[in-house]
C-alpha positions in Angstrom: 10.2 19.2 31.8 9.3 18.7 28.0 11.2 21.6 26.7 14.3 21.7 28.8 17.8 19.8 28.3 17.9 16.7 30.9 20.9 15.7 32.4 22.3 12.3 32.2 20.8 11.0 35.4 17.1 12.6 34.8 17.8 11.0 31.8 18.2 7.8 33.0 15.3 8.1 35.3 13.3 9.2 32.7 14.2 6.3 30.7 13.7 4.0 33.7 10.1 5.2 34.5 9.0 4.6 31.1 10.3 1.2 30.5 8.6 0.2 34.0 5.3 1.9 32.9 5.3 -0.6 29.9 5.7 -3.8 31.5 1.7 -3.8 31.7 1.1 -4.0 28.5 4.5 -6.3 27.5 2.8 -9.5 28.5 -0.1 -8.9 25.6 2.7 -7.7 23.2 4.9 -10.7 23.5 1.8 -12.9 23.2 0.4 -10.9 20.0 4.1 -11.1 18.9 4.2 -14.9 19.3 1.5 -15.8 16.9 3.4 -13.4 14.1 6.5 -15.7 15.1 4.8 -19.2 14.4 3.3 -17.8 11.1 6.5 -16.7 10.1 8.1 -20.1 10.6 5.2 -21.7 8.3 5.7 -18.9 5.7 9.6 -19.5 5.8 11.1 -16.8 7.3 14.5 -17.3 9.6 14.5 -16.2 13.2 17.5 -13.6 11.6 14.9 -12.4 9.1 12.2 -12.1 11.3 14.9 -10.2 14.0 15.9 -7.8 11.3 12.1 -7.3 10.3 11.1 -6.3 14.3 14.1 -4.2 14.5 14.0 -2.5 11.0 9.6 -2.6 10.7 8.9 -2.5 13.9 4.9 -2.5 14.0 2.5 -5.3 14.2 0.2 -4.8 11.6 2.3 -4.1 9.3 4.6 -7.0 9.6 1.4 -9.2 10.1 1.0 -8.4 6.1 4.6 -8.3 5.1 4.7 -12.5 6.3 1.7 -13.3 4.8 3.2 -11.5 1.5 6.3 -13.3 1.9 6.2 -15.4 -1.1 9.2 -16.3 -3.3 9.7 -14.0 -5.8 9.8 -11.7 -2.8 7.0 -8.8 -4.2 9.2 -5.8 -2.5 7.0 -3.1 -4.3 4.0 -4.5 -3.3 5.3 -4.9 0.3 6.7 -1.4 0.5 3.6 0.3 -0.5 1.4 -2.2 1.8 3.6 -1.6 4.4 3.6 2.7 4.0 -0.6 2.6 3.8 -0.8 0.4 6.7 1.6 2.7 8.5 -0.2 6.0 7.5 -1.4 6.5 10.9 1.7 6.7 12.3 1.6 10.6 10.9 -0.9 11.5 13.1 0.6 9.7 16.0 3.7 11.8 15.4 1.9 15.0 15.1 0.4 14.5 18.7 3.6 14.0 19.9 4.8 18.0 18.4 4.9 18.9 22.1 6.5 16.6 23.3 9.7 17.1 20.8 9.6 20.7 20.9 12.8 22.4 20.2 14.3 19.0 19.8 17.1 17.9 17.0 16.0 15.8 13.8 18.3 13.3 14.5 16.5 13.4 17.8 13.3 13.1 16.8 14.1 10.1 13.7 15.6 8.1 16.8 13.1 8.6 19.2 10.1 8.1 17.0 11.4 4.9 15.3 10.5 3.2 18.8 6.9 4.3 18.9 4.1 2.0 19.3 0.5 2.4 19.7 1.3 1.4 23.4 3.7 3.4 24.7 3.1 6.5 22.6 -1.1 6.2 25.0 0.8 5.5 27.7 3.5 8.5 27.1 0.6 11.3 26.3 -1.3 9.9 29.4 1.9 11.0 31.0 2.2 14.2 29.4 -0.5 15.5 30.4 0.3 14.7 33.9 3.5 16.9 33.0 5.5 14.0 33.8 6.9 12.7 30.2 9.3 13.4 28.3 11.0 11.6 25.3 13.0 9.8 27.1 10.2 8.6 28.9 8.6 7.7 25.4 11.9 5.5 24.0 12.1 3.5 27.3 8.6 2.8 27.0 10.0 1.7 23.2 12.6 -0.1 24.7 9.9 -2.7 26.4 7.4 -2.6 24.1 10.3 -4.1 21.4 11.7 -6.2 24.0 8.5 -7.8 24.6 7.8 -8.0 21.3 11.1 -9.2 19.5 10.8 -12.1 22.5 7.8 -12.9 21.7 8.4 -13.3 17.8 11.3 -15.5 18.5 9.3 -17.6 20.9 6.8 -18.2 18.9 9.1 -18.6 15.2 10.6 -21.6 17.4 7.2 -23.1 18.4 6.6 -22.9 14.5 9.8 -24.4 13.3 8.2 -27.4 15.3 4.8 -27.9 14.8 4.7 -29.5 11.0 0.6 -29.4 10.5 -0.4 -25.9 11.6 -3.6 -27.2 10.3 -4.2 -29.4 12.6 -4.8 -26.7 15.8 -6.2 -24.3 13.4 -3.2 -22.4 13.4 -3.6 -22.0 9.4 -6.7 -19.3 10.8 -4.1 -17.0 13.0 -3.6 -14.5 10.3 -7.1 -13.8 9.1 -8.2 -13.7 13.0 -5.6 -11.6 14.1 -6.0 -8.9 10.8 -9.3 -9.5 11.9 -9.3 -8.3 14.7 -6.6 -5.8 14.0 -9.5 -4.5 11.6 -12.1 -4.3 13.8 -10.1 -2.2 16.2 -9.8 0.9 13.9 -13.5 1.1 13.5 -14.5 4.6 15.0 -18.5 4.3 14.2 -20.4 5.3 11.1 -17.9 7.1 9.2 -15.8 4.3 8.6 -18.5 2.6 6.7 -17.9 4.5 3.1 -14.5 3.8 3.3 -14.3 0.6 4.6 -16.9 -0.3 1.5 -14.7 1.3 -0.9 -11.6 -0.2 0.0 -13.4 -4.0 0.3 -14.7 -3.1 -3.2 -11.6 -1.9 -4.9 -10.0 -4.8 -3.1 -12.1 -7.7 -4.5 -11.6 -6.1 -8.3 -8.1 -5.6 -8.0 -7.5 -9.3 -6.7 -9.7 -10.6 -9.8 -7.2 -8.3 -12.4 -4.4 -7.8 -10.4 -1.5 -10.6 -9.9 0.2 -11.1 -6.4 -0.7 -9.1 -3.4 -1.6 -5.5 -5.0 -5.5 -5.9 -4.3 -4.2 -5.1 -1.0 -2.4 -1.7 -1.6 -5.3 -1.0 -4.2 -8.0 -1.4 -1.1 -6.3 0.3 1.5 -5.1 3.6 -0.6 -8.5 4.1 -2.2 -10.0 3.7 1.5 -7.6 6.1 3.2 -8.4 8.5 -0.1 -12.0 8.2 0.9 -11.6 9.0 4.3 -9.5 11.8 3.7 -12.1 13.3 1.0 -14.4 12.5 3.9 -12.8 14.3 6.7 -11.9 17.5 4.2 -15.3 17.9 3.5 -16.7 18.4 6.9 -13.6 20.7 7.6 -15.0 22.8 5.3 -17.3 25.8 6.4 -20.5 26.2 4.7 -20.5 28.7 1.9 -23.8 30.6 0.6 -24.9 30.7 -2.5 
């Protein structure tokens, strides 16, 4: 089904199936989304900002650090590269996804991949190898994963724009538990721990030299060189002497 030319209708059903599959996980996205929404009413962000930010961005952790970066003068180099490192996983997501797009159009695959999350790109290779999935399974499962999430954000910008002392529930905490626990989620055992240390050590320096928010770009390019350097290394076969 992958690698042959749907019609409209299997299209459609395709479409269909995948948004449906997602609506497990859209109660969890909206609510994740919602505490993004009421940080980015305290940070001073506008519900069309934030719209064009889901729509444009598009991926939690990422826009988690844009709105806490979003101080006037906006720092849009700092933000871009933050924004790119964050996002560097995203290259191996769309490598797994090679069969899936097989034989399929740039344009194709630009539109398609723009609407891929962490949850419907596990629930689309669960699918797949099921033989059951193809990309338009993938972008309705998009479809509801940014439905859920854009209401969410908006929901929660509004609950913000109300509440004057954030401090007062605690609210002033959501980003650094979220990130947190956005953090904590990546960790794949004792290999993360030299990289991890490096980019907490670069990231201390360069907040003590650095102005702004470049301590984090610093941290998170020298820990993603690390792990690189890492994984090369034990690619490598053993040569003799």
């Amino acid at each position: 089904m992958t690698n042959q030319q749907l019609h409209s209708t299997d299209r459609y059903q395709q479409l269909r199936h995948g948004f449906i599959a997602n609506l497990v996980v859209a109660a969890s996205v909206a609510a994740y989304g919602s505490v993004l929404g009421l940080l980015a009413a305290q940070k001073g962000l506008t519900w069309y900002q934030l719209l064009v930010m889901n729509l444009s961005v598009f991926a939690g952790s990422a826009q988690f650090v844009m709105v806490e970066m979003w101080l006037p003068p906006l720092p849009i180099l700092e933000i871009t590269l933050a924004v790119l490192v964050i996002n560097m996983r995203y290259m191996l997501i769309g490598a797994s996804l090679n069969p899936l797009f097989q034989g399929k159009s740039l344009r194709h695959k630009f539109l398609f991949m723009h609407l891929v999350a962490d949850e419907n790109w596990a629930i689309t290779m669960a699918r797949y190898h099921q033989g059951t999935a193809s990309t338009w399974f993938l972008l309705g499962g998009g479809l509801c994963v940014q439905t859920a999430w854009c209401g969410g954000t908006m929901i929660g910008h509004r609950l913000g724009a109300i509440i004057q002392n954030p401090e007062q529930y605690g609210l002033d905490f959501a980003f650094v538990a979220v990130f947190t626990a956005l953090v904590f989620s990546f960790w794949e055992g004792k290999k993360d721990i030299l990289p991890w240390l490096v980019a907490a050590i670069v990231a201390l320096i360069s907040e003590s030299m650095l102005p702004g928010k470049w301590y984090i770009v610093c941290g998170g390019i020298s820990g993603a060189l690390i792990a690189a350097f890492i994984k090369n290394s034990e690619g490598k076969p053993n040569e003799s002497a």
